[in-house]
C-alpha positions in Angstrom: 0.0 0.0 0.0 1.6 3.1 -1.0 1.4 6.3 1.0 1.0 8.8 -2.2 -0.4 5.9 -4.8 -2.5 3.3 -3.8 -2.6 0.3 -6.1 -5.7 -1.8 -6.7 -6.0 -4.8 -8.9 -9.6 -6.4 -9.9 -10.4 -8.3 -13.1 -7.7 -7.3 -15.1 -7.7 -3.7 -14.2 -5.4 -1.7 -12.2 -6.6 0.8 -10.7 -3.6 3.7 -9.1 -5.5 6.0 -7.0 -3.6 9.5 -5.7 -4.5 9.3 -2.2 -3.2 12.4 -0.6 -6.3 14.6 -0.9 -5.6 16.5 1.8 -2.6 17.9 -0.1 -4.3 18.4 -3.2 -2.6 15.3 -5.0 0.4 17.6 -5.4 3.9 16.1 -7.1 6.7 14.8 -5.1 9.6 12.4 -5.6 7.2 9.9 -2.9 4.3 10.2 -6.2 6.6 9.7 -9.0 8.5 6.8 -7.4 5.3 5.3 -6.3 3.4 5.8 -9.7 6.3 4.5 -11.9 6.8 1.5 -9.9 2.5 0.8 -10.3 3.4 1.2 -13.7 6.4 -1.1 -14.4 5.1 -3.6 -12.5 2.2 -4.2 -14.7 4.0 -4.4 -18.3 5.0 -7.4 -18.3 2.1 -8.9 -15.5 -1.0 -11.1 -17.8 -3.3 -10.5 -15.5 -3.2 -6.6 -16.0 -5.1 -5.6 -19.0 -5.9 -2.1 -18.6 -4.5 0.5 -16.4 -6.8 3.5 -14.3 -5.3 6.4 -12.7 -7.8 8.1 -10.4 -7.8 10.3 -7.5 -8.9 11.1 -3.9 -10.4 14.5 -2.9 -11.4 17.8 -4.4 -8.4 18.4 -6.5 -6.9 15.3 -9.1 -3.9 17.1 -9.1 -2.6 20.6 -8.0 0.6 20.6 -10.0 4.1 19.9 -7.7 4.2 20.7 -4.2 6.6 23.7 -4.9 6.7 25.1 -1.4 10.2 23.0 -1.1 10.9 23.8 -4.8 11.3 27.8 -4.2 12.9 27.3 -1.1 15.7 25.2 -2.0 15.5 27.7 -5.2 16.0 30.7 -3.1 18.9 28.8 -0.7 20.8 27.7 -3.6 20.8 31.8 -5.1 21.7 33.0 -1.8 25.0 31.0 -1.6 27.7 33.0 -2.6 29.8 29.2 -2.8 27.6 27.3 -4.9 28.4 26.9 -8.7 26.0 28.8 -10.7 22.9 27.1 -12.1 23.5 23.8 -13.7 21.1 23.1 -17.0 22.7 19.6 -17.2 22.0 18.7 -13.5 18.4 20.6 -13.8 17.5 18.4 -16.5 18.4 15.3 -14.6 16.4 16.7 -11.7 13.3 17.1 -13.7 13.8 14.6 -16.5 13.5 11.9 -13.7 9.9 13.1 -13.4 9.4 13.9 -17.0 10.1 10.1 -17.6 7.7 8.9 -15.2 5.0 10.7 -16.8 5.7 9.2 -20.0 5.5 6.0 -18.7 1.3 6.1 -19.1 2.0 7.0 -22.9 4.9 4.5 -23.4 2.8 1.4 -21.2 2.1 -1.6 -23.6 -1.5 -2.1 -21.9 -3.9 0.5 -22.2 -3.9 3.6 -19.7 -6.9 5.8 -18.8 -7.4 8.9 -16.6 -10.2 10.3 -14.6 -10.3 13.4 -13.8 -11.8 15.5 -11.2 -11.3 18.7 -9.8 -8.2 21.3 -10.4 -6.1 19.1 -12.9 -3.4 21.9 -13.5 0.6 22.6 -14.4 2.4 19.8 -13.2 -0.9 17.5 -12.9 -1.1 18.1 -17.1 2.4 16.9 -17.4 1.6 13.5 -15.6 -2.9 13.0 -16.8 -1.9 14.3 -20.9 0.4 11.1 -21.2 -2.5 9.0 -20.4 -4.1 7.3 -23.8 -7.6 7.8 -22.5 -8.9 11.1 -20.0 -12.5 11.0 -18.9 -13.4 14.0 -17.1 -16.2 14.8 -14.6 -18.1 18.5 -15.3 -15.8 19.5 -12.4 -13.1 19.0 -13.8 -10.3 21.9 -14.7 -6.7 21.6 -16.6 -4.4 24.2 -17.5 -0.4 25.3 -17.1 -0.7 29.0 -15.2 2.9 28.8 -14.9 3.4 29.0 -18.2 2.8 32.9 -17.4 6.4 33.1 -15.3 8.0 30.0 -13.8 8.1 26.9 -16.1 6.7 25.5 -19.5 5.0 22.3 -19.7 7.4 19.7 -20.0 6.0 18.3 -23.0 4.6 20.2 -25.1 3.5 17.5 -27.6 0.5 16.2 -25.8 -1.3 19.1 -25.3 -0.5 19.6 -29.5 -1.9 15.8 -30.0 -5.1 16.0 -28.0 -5.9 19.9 -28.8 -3.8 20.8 -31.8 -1.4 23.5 -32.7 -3.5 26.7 -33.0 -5.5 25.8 -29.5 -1.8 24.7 -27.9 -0.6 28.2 -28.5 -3.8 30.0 -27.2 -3.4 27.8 -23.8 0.0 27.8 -23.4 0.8 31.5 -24.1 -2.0 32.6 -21.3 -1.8 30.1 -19.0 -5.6 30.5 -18.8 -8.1 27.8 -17.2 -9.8 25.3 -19.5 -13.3 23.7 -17.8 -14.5 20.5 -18.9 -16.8 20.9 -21.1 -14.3 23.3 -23.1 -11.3 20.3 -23.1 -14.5 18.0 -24.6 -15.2 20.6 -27.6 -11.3 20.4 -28.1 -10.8 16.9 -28.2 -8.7 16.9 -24.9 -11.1 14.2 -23.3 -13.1 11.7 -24.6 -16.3 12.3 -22.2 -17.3 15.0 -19.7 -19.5 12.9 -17.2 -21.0 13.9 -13.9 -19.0 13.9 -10.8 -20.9 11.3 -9.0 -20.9 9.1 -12.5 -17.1 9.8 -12.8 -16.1 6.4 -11.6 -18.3 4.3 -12.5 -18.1 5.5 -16.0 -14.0 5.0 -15.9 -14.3 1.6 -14.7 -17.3 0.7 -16.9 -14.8 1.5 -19.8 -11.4 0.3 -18.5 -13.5 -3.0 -17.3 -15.1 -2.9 -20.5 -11.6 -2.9 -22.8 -10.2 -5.4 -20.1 -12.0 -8.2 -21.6 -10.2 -8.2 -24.9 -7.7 -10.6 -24.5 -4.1 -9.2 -23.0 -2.3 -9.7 -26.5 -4.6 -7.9 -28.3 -4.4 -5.0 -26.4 -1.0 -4.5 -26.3 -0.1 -5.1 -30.5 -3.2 -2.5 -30.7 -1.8 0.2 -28.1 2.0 -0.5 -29.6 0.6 0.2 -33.2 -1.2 3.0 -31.9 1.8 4.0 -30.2 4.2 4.0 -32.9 1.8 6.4 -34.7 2.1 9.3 -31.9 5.8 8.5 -31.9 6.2 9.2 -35.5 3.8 12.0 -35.7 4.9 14.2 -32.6 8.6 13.0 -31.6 7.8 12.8 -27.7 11.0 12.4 -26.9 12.5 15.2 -28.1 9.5 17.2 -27.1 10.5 16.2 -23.4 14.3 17.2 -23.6 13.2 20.8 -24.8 10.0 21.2 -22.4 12.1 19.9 -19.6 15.3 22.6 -20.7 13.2 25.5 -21.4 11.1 24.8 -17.8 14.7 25.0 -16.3 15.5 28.1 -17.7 12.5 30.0 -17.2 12.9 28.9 -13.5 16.0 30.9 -13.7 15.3 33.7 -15.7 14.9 37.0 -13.7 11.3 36.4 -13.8 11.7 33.0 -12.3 14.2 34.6 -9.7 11.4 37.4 -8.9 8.9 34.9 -8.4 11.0 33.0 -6.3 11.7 36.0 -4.0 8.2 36.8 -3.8 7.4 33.5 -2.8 10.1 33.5 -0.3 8.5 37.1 1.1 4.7 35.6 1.2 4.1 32.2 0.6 4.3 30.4 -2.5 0.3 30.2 -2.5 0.3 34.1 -2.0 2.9 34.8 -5.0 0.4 32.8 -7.2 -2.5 34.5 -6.2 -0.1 37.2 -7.1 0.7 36.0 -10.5 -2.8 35.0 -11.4 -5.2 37.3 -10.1 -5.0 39.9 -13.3 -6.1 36.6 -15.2 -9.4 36.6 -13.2 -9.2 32.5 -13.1 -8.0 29.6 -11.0 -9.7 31.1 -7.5 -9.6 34.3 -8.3 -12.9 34.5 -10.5 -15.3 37.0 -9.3 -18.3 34.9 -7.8 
């Protein structure tokens, strides 16, 4: 039983719940570890047919817990000893997670995502690898640091599910996209209710489960091959993950850092996003 991914398996279906609510689902190396692992272990495991990442509370996922990432951001910049900032070592840093989210676009049995909730920055990195998203009506994506502080870290998903001209809109303004908007742009497959949300995940992933195991995987590899040849995910990774590093450290990044370091990283993003109007800061 993981402590940040708990791992259920029932007729052929794996189900990996996030299962800190109370922290909003947020990143950290505990998640990553925890959800790679869930995933490796099933590749090359018959009984696993289908894979379903889910999640516990009022928010799928709130993007990385960055309280520690600003602060260890802010400590590093204020040594006067330390070697100045590494774009190698950053990438090794943040490829690690990178890689794990690719893992639900790279898995030989089929992967689906439920969604409910705030579903934003880092949480699109990890649910826009995933071959299937069904959302509920509450559901919410978007990458708000895109407006200072980081770049998705691959960019060719959002390009694959909502193509180029909506990418650019998105990712230039950061701005929130509800469910029913991702459904018009082909982000999700279905916009359900929130009390239908599961049932209608594991109606489908149960569903697909009872083709047989070889099946599935020669139809998700073929499938597969096609997004790999279309959209280069790979090198779509290396740059998102490079440029995130460096607008971390542009003077931007370094500002927001500070701020964060003055009031609270959840008070400089209020900061950031309030002359956008969304993500909280709507006018009820």
């Amino acid at each position: 039983m993981g402590e940040a991914v708990r791992v259920v398996d029932l007729d052929g279906v794996r189900t990996m719940t996030l299962c800190r609510p109370e922290e909003y689902n947020t990143i950290t190396p505990q998640l990553r570890d925890e959800l790679g692992a869930a995933i490796d272990s099933a590749q090359h495991d018959p009984k696993i047919r289908v894979l379903l990442l889910d999640a516990e509370g009022p928010a799928f996922c709130a993007g990385y817990s960055l309280d520690w990432a600003t602060r260890e951001q802010a400590v590093q910049e204020a040594d006067a000893h330390r070697r100045v900032w590494d774009s190698a070592e950053d990438l090794h840093m943040i490829g690690d997670f990178a890689a794990t989210w690719a893992k639900l676009h790279d898995s030989v049995k089929p992967t689906i995502a439920a969604v409910s909730g705030w579903c934003i920055a880092g949480g699109t990195n990890m649910v826009f690898n995933a071959h299937i998203i069904i959302a509920a009506e509450s559901a919410r994506f978007g990458y708000p640091p895109s407006r200072v502080w980081g770049i998705p870290e691959a960019p060719w998903n959002w390009v694959a599910r909502m193509g180029l001209q909506q990418t650019r809109r998105y990712m230039l303004t950061g701005d929130e996209i509800t469910a029913e908007m991702a459904l018009e742009m082909g982000l999700v497959l279905d916009v359900v209710s929130d009390e239908g949300l599961p049932q209608a995940a594991q109606g489908l992933a149960h569903r697909i489960a009872q083709v047989p195991t070889n099946q599935l995987e020669m139809i998700t590899r073929a499938l597969n091959a096609v997004a790999d040849h279309m959209y280069d995910p790979p090198a779509s990774r290396r740059l998102g993950t490079l440029f995130d590093g460096v607008a971390r450290h542009s003077q931007e990044g370094k500002d927001f850092v500070a701020r964060s370091e003055e009031v609270g990283f959840r008070q400089a993003v209020r900061d950031r996003d309030r002359p956008f109007g969304d993500y909280g800061e709507r006018a009820k």
